[in-house]
Backbone as a printed PyTorch tensor [residue, N CA C, xyz], in Angstrom:
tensor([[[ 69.2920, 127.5860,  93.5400],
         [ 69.1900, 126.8040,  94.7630],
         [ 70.3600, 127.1340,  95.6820]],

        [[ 70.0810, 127.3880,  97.1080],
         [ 71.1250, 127.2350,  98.0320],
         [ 71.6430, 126.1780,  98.9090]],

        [[ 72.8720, 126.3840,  98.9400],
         [ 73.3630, 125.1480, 100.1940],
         [ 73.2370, 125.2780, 101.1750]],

        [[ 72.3710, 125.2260, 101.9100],
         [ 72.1800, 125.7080, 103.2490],
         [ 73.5440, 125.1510, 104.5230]],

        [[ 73.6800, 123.8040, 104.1100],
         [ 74.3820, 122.8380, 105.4200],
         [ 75.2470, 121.9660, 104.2900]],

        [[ 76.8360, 121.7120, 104.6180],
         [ 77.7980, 120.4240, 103.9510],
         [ 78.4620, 119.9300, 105.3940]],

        [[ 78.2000, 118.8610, 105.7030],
         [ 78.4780, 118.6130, 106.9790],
         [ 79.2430, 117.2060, 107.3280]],

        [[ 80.1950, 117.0290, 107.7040],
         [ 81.0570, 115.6140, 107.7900],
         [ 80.4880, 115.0970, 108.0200]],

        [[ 80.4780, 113.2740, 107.9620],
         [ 79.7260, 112.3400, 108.5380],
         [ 80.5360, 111.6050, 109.2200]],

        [[ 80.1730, 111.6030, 110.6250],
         [ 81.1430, 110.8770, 111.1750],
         [ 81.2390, 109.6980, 110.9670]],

        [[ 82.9230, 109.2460, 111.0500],
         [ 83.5810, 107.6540, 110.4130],
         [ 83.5410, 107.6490, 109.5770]],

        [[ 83.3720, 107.9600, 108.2070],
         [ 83.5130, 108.0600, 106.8350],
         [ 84.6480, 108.6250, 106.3730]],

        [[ 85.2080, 108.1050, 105.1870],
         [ 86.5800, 108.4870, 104.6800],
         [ 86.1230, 110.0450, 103.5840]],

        [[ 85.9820, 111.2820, 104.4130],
         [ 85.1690, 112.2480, 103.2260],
         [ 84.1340, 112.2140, 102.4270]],

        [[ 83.3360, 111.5300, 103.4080],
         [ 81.5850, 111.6630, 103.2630],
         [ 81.1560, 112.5920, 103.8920]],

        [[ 79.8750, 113.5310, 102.5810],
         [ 79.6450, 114.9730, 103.1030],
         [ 78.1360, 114.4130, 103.3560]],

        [[ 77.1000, 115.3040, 103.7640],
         [ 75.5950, 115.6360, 104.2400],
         [ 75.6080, 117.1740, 102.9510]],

        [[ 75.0070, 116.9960, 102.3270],
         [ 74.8890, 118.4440, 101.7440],
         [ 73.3280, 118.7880, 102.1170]],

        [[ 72.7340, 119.9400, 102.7820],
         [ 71.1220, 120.4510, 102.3580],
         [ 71.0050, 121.7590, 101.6990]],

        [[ 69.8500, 121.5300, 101.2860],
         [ 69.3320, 122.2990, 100.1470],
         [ 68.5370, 123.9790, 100.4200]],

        [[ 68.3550, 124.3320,  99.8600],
         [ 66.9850, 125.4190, 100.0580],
         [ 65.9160, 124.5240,  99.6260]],

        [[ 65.9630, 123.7330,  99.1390],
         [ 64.7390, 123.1660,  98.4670],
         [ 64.1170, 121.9260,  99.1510]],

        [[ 64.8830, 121.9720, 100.0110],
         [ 64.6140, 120.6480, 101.3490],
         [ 64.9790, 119.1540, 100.8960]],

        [[ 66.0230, 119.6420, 100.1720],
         [ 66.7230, 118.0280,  99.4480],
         [ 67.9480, 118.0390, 100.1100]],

        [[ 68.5400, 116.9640, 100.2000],
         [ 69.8530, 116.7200, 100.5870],
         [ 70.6440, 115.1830,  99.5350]],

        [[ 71.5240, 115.3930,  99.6650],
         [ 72.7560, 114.3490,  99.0300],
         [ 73.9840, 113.9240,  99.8950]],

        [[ 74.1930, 112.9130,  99.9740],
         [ 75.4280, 112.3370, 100.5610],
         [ 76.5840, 112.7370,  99.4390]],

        [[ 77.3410, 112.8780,  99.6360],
         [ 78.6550, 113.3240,  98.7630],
         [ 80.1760, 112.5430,  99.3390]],

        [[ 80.8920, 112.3130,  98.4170],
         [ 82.3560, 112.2290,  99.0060],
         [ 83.3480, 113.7490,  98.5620]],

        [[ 84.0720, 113.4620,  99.3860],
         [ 85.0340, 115.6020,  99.3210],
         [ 85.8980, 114.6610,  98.0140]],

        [[ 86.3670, 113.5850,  98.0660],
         [ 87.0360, 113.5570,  97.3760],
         [ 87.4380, 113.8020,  95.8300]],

        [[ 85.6640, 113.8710,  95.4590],
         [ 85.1250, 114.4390,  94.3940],
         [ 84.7840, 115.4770,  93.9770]],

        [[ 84.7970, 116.4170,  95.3720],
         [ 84.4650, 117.8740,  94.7470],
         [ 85.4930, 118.7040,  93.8420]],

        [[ 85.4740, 119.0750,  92.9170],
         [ 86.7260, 119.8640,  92.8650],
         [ 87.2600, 120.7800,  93.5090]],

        [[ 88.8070, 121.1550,  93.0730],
         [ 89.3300, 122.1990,  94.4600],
         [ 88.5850, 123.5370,  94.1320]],

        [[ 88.1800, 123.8010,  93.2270],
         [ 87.1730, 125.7870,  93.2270],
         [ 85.8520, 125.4030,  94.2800]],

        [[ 85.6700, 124.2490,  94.4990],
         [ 84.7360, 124.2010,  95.7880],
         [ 84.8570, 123.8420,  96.7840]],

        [[ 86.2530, 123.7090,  97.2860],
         [ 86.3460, 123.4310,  98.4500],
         [ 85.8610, 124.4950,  99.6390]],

        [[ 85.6950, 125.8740,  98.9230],
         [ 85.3150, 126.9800,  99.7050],
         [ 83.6460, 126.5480, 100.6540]],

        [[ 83.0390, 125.9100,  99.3790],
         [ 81.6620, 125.2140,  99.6320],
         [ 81.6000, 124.6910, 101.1990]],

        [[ 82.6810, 124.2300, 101.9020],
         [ 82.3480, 123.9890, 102.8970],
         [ 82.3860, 124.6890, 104.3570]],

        [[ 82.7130, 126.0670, 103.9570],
         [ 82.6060, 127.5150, 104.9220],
         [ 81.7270, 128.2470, 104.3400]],

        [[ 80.7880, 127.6910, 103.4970],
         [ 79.7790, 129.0800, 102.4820],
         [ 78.5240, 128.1330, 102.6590]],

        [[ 77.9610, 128.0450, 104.1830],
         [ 76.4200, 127.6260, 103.9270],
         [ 75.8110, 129.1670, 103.5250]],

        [[ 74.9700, 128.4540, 102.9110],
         [ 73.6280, 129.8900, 102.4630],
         [ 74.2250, 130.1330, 100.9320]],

        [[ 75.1580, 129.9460, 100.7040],
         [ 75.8350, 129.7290,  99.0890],
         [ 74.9020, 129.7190,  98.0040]],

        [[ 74.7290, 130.7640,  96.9070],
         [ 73.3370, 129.9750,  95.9750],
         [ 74.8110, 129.9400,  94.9900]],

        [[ 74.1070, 128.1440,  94.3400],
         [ 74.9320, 127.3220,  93.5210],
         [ 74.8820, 127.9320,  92.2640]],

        [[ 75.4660, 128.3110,  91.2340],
         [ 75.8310, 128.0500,  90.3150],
         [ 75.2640, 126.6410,  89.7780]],

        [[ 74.7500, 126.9580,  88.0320],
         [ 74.4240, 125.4100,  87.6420],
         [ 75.7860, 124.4970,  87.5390]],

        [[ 76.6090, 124.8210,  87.3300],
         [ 77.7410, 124.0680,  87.3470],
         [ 78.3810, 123.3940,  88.5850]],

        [[ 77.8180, 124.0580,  89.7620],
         [ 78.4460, 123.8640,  90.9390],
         [ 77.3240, 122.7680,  91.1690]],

        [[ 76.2960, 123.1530,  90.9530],
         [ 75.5110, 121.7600,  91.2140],
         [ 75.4450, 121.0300,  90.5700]],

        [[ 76.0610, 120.7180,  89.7140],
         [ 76.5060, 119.5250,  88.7090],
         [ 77.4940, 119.1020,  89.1640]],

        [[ 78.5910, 119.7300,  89.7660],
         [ 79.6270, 119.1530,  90.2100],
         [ 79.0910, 118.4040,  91.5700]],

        [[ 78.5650, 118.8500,  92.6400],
         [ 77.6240, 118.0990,  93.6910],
         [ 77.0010, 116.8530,  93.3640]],

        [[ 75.9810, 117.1050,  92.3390],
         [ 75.4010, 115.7350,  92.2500],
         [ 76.7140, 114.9190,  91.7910]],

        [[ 77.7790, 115.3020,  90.7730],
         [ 78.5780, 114.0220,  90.2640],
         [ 79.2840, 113.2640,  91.7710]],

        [[ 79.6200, 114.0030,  92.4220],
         [ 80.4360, 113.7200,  93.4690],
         [ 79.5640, 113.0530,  95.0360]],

        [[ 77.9360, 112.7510,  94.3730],
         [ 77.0350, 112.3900,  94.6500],
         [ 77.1080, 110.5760,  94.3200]],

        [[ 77.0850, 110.6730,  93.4610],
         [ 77.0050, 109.5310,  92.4530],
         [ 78.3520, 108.3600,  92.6290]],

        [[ 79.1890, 109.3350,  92.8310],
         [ 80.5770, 108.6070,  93.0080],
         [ 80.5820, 108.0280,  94.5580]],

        [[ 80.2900, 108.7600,  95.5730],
         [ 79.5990, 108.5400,  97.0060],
         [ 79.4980, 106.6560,  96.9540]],

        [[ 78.3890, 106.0230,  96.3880],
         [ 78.3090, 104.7900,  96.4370],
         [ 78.9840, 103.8510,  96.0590]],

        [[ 79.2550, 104.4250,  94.1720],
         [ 80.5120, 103.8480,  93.6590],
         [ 81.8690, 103.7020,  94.3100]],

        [[ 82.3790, 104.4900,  95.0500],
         [ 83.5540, 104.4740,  95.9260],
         [ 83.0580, 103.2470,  96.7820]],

        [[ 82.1770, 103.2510,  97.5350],
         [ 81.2510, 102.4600,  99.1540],
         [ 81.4910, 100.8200,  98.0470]],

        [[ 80.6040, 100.3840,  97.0830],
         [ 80.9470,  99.1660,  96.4210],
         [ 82.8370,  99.0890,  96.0170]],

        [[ 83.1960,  99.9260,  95.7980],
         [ 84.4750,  99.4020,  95.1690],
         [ 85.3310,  99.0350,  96.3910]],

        [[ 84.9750, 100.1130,  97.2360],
         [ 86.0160,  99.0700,  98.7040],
         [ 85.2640,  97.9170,  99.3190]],

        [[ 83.9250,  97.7220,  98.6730],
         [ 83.8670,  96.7120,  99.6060],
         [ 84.3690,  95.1560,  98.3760]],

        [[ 84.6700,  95.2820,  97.2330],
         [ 85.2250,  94.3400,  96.7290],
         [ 86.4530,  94.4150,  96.6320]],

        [[ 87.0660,  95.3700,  96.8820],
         [ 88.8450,  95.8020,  97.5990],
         [ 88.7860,  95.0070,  98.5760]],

        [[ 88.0120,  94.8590,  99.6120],
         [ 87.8340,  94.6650, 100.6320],
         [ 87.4920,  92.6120, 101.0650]],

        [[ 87.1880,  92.1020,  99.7340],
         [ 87.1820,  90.6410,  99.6900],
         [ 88.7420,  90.3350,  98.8440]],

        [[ 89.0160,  90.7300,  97.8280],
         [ 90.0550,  90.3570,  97.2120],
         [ 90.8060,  91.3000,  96.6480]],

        [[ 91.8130,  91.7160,  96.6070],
         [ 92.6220,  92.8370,  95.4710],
         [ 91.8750,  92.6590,  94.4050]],

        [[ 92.2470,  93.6610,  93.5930],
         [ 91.5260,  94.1530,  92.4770],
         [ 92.8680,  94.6190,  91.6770]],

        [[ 92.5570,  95.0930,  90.1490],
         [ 92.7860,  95.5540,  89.2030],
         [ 91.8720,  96.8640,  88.8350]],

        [[ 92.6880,  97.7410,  88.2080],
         [ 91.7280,  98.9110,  88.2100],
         [ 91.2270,  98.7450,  86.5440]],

        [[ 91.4980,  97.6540,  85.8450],
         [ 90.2650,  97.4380,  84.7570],
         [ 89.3470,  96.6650,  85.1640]],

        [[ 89.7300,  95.8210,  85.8670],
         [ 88.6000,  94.5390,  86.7700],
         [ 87.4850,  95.3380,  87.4730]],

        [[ 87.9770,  95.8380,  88.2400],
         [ 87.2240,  96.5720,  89.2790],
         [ 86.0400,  97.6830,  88.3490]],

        [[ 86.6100,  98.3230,  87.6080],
         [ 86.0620,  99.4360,  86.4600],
         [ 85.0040,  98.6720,  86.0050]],

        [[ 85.2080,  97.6040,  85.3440],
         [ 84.3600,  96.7870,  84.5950],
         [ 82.8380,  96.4250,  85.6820]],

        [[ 83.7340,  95.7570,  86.6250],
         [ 82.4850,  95.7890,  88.0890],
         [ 81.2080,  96.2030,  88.5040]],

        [[ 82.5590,  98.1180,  88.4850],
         [ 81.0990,  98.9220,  89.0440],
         [ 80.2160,  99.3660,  88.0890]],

        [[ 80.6920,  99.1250,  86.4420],
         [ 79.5560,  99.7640,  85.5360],
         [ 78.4010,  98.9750,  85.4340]],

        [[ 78.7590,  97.4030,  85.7210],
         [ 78.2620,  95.9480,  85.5130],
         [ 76.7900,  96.2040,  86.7480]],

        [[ 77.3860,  96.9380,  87.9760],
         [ 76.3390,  97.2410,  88.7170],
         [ 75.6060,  98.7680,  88.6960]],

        [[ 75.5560,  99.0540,  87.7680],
         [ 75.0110, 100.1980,  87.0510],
         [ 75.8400, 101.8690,  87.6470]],

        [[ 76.9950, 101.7780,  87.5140],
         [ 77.5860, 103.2760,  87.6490],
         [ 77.9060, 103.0550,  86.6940]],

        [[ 78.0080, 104.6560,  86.2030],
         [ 77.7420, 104.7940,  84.6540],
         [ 79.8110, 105.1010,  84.9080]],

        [[ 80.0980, 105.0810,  83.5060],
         [ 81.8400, 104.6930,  82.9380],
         [ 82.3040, 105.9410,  83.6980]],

        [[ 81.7480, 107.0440,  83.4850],
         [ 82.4130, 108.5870,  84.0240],
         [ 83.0000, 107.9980,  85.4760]],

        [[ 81.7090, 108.2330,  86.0610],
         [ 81.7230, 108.1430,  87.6050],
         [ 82.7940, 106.8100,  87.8480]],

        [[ 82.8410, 106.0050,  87.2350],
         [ 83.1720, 104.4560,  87.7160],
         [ 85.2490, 105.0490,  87.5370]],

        [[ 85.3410, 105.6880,  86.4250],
         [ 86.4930, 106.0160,  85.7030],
         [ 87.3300, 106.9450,  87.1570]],

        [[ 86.3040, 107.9130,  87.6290],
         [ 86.6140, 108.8820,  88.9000],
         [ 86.9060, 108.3660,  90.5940]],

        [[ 86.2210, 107.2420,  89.9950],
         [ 86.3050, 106.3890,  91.6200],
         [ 87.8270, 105.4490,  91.2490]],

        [[ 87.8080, 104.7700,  90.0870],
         [ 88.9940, 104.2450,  90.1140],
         [ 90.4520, 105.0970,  90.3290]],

        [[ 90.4540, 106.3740,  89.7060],
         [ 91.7200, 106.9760,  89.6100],
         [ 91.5400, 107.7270,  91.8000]],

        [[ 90.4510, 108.0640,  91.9190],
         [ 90.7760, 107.9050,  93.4360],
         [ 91.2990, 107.3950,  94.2820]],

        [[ 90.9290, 105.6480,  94.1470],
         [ 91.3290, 104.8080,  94.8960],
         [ 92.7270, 104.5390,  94.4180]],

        [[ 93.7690, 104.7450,  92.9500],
         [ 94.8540, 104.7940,  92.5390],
         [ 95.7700, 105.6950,  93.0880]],

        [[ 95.3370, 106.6440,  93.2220],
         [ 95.9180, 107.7170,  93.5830],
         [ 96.2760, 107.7280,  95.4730]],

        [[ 94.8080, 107.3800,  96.1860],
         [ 94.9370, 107.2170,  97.6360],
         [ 95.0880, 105.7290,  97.9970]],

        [[ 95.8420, 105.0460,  97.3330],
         [ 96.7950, 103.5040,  97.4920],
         [ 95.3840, 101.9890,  98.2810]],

        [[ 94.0330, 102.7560,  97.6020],
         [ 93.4710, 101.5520,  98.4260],
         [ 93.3440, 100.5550,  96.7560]],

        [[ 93.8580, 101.2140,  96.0450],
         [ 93.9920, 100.2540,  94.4950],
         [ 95.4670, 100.2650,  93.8910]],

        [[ 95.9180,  99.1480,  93.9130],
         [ 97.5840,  99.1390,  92.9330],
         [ 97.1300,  98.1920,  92.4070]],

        [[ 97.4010,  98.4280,  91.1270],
         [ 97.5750,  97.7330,  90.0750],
         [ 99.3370,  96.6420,  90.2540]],

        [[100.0120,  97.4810,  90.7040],
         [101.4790,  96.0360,  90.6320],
         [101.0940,  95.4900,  92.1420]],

        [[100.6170,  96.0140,  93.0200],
         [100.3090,  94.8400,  93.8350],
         [ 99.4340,  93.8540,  93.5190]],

        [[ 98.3280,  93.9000,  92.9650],
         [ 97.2360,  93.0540,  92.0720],
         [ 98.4890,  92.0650,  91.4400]],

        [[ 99.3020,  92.3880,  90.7230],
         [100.1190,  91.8430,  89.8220],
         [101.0100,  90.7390,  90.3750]],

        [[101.2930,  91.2650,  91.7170],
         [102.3070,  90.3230,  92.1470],
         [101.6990,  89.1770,  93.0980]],

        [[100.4180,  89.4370,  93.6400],
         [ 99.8770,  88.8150,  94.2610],
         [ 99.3150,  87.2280,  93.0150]],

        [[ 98.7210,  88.1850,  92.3070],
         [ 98.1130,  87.2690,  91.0330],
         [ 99.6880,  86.1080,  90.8350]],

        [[100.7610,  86.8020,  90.4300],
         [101.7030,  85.8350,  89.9980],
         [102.0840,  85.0740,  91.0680]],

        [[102.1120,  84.9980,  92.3430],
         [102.3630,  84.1480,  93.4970],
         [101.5580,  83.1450,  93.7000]],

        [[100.2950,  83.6440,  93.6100],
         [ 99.2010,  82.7620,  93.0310],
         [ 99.5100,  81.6600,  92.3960]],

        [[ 99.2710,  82.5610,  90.9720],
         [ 99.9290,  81.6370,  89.6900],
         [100.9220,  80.4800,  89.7100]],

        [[102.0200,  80.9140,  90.2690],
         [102.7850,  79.9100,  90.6200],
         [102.9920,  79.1710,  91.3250]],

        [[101.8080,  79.2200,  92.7560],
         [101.8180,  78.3410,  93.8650],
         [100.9850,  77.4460,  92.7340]],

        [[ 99.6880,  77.9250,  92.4220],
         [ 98.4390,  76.7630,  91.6220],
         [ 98.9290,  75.8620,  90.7720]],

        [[100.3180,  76.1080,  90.2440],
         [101.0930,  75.1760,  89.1110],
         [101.8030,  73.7600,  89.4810]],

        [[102.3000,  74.9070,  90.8990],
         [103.2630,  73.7170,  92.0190],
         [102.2160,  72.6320,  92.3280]],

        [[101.4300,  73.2480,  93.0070],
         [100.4680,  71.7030,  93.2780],
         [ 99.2590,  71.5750,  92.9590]],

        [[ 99.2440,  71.9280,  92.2360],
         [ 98.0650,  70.8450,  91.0540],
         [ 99.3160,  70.2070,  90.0610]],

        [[100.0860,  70.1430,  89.5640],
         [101.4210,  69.4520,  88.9100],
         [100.8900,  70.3120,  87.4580]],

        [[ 99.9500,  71.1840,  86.8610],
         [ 99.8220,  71.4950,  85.5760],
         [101.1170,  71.6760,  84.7330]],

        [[100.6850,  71.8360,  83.5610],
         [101.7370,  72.2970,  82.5430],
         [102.3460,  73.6510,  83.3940]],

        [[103.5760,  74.1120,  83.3420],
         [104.5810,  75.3240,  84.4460],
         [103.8940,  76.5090,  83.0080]],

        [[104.6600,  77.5560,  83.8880],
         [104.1390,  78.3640,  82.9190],
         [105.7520,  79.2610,  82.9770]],

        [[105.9380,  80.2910,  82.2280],
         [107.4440,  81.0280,  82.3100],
         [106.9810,  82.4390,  82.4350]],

        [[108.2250,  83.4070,  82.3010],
         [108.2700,  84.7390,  82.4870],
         [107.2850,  85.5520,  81.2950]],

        [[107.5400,  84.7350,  80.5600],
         [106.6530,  85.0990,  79.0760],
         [105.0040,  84.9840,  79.3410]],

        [[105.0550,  83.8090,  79.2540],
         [103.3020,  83.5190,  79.9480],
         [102.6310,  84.1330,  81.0360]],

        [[103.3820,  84.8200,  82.2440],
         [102.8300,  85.7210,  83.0080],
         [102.6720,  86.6210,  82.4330]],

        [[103.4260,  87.3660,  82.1070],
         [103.6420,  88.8710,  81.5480],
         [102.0410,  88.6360,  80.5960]],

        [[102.1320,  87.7150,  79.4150],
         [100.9010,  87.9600,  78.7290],
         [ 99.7300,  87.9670,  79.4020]],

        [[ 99.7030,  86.9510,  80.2450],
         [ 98.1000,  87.0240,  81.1230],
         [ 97.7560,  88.0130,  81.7900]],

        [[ 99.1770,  88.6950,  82.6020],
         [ 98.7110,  90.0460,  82.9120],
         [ 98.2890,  90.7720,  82.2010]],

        [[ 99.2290,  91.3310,  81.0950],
         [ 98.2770,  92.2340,  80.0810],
         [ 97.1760,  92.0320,  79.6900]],

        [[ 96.8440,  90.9300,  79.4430],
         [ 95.5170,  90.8630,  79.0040],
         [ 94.4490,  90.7270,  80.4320]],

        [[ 94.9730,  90.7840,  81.6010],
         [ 94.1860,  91.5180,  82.6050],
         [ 94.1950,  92.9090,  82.8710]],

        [[ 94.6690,  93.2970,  81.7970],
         [ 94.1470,  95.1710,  82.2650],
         [ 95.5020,  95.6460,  82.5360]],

        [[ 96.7000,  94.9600,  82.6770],
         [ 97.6300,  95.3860,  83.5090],
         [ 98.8340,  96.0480,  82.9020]],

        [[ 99.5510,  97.1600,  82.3000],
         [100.4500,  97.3120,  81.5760],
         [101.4540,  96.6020,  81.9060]],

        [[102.4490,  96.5360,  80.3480],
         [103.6950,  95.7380,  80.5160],
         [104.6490,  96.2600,  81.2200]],

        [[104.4200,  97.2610,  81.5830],
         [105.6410,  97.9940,  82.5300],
         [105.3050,  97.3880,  83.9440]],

        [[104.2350,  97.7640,  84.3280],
         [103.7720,  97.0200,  85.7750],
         [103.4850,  95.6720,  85.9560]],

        [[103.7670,  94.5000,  85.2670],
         [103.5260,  93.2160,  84.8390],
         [104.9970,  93.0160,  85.1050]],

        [[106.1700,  93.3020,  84.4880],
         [107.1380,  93.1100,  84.4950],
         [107.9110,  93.7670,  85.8270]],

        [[107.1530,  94.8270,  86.2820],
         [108.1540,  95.3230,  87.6430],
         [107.5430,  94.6570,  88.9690]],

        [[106.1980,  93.6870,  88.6280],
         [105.7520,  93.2050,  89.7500],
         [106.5600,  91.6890,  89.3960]],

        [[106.5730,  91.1440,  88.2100],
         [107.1810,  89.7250,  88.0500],
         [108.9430,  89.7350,  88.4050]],

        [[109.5660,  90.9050,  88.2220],
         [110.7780,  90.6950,  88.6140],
         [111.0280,  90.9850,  90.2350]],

        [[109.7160,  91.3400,  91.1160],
         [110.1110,  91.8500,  92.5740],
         [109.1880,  90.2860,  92.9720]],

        [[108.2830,  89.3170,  92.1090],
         [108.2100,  88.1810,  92.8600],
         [109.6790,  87.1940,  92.2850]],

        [[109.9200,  86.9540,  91.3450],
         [110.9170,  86.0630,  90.4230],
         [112.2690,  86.5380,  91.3980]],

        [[112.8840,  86.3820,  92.5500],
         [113.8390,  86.4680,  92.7900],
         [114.6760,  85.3810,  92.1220]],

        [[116.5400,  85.2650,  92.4120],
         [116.6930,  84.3360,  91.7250],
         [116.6240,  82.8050,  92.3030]],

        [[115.9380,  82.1500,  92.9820],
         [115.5980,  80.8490,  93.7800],
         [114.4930,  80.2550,  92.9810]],

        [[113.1950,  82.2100,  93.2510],
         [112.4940,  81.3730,  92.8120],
         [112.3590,  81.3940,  91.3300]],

        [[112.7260,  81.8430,  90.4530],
         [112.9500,  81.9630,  88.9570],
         [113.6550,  80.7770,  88.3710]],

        [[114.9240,  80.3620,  88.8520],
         [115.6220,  79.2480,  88.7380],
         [114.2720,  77.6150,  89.2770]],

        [[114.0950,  77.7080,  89.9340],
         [112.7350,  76.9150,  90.3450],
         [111.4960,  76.5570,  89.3910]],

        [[111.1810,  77.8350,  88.3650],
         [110.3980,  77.7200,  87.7060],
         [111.0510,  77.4540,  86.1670]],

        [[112.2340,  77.8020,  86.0920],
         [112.8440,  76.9630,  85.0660],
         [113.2310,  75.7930,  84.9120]],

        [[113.5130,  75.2340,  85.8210],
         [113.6040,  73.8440,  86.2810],
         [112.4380,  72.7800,  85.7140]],

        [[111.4450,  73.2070,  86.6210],
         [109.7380,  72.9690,  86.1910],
         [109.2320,  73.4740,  85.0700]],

        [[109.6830,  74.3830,  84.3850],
         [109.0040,  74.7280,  82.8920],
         [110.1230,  73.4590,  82.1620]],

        [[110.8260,  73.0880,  82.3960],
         [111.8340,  72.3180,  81.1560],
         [111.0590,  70.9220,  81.4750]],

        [[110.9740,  70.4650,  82.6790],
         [110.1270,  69.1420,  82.6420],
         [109.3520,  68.9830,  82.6650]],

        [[108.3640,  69.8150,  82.4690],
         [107.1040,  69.5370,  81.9970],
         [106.9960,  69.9980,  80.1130]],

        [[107.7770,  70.9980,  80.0090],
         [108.2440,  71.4760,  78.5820],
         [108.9010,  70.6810,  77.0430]],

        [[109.5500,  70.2830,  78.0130],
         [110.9710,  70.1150,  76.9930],
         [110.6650,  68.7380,  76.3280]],

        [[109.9860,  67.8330,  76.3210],
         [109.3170,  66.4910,  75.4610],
         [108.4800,  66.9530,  74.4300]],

        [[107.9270,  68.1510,  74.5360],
         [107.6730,  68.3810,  73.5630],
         [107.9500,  69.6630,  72.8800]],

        [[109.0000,  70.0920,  73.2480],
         [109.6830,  71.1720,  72.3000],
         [111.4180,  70.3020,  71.6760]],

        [[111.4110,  68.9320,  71.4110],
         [112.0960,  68.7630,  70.9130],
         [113.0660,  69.3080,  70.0680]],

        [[112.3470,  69.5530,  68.8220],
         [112.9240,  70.1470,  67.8250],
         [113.2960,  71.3730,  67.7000]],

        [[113.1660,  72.0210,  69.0910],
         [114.0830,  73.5790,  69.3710],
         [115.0570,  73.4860,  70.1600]],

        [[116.1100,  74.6770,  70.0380],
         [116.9900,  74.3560,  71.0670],
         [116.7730,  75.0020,  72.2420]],

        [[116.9530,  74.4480,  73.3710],
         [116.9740,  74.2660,  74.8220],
         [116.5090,  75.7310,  75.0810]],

        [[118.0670,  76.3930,  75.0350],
         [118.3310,  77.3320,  75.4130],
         [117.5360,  78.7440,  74.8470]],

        [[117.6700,  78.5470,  73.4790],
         [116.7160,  79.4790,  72.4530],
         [115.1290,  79.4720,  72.9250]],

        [[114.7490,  78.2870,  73.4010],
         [113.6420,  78.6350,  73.8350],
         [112.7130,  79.0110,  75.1550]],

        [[114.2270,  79.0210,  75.9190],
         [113.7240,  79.3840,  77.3140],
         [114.3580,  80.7290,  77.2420]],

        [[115.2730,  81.5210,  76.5900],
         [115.7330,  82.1920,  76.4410],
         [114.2230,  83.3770,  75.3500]],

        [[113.2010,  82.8610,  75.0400],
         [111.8950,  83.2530,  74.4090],
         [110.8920,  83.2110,  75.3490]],

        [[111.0190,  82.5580,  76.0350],
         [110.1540,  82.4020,  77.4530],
         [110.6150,  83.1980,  78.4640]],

        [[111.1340,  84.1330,  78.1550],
         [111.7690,  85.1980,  78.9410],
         [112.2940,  84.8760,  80.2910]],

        [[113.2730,  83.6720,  80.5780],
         [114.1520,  83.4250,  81.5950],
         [115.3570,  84.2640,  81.4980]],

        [[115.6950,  85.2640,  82.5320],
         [116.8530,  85.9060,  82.7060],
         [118.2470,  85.3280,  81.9400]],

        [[119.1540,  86.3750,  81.8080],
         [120.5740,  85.7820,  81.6230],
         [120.7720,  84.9650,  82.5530]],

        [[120.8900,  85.3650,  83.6800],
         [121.5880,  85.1030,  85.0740],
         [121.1260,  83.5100,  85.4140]],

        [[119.5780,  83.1560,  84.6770],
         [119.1090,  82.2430,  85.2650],
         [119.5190,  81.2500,  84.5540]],

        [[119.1740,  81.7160,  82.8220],
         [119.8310,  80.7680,  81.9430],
         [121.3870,  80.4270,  82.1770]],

        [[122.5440,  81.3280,  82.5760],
         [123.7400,  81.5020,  83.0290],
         [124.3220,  80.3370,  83.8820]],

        [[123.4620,  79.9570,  85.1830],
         [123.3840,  79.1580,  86.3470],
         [123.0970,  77.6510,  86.0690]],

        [[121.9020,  77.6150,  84.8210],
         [121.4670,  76.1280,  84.1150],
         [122.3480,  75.6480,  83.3580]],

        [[123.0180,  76.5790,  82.4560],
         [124.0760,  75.5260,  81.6020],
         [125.1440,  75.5680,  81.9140]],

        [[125.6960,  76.3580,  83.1190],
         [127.0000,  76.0890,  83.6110],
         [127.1300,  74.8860,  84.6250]],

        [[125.9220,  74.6700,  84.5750],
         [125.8980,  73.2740,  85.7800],
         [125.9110,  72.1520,  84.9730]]])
């Protein structure tokens, strides 16, 4: 089969028009082609290779998957396991779903530590006023991970929201809502497990 026509679409972020010899066409994103085909788009009349048209249709497929994933980028931040989970949920198969995520990672319309820090600002406004049980440095960190989120990026988004105001703030509020019923531990040992800084613990018992 030949490529007759790969043609930009205007306003699209690297959405192609591909036609066929065979009088078929496919929408494509470039972002998917690989680089041995980037030539593909100065070589109409091109006869494909089966591989080359395997690489077309995949980068076919990803075309929509990309189109849904910004448009739920596009209501709320995301996580790139959240989001993953999403698009397979609406039938893109794991490959394709796996190719669209590391895209959008790579071209910054997906961070994972922004997801992270947003989530924990969140988190800690919803505690302030609804009055719930507080939660600490420890208890974020886990909920992140278990949202998809590594502990490296859990912890570099919780220490760029946790300045020291508001960290000291949430220790404050984790001890009184806490501390009646952690009696039988000591104070310090256990906020010091709840992963409150030196600096913060430092500031509480010198006062």
């Amino acid at each position: 089969m030949k490529l007759l026509c790969l043609e930009a679409i205007s306003g699209s972020d690297g959405g192609l028009k591909a036609e066929f010899s065979d009088d078929s066409s496919l929408i494509l994103s470039a972002h998917y082609l690989p680089k041995e085909l980037d030539p593909l788009l100065c070589e109409a009349g091109k006869e494909l290779s089966s591989w080359e048209e395997d690489a077309i249709n995949f980068a076919s497929l990803c075309y929509p998957a990309e189109s849904a994933a910004l448009r739920l980028i596009a209501r709320a931040e995301q996580n790139s396991l959240n989001l993953t989970r999403k698009l397979i949920s609406r039938g893109h198969n794991s490959r394709v779903a796996k190719a669209v995520i590391t895209s959008l990672l790579e071209r910054g319309f997906l961070d994972n530590k922004r997801y992270a820090e947003l989530w924990i600002r969140s988190r800690i406004s919803v505690h302030k006023s609804r009055g719930s049980k507080a939660v600490s440095p420890r208890q974020l960190l886990i909920s992140l991970e278990s949202r998809g989120i590594s502990l490296k990026t859990a912890k570099a988004a919780l220490w760029e929201v946790l300045d020291s105001e508001t960290e000291y703030a949430l220790l404050l509020q984790f001890i009184e809502k806490n501390n009646q019923e952690k009696k039988g531990f000591s104070l310090k040992a256990l906020l010091k497990y709840e992963g409150f800084s030196p600096e913060t613990l430092e500031k509480f018992f010198d006062e």
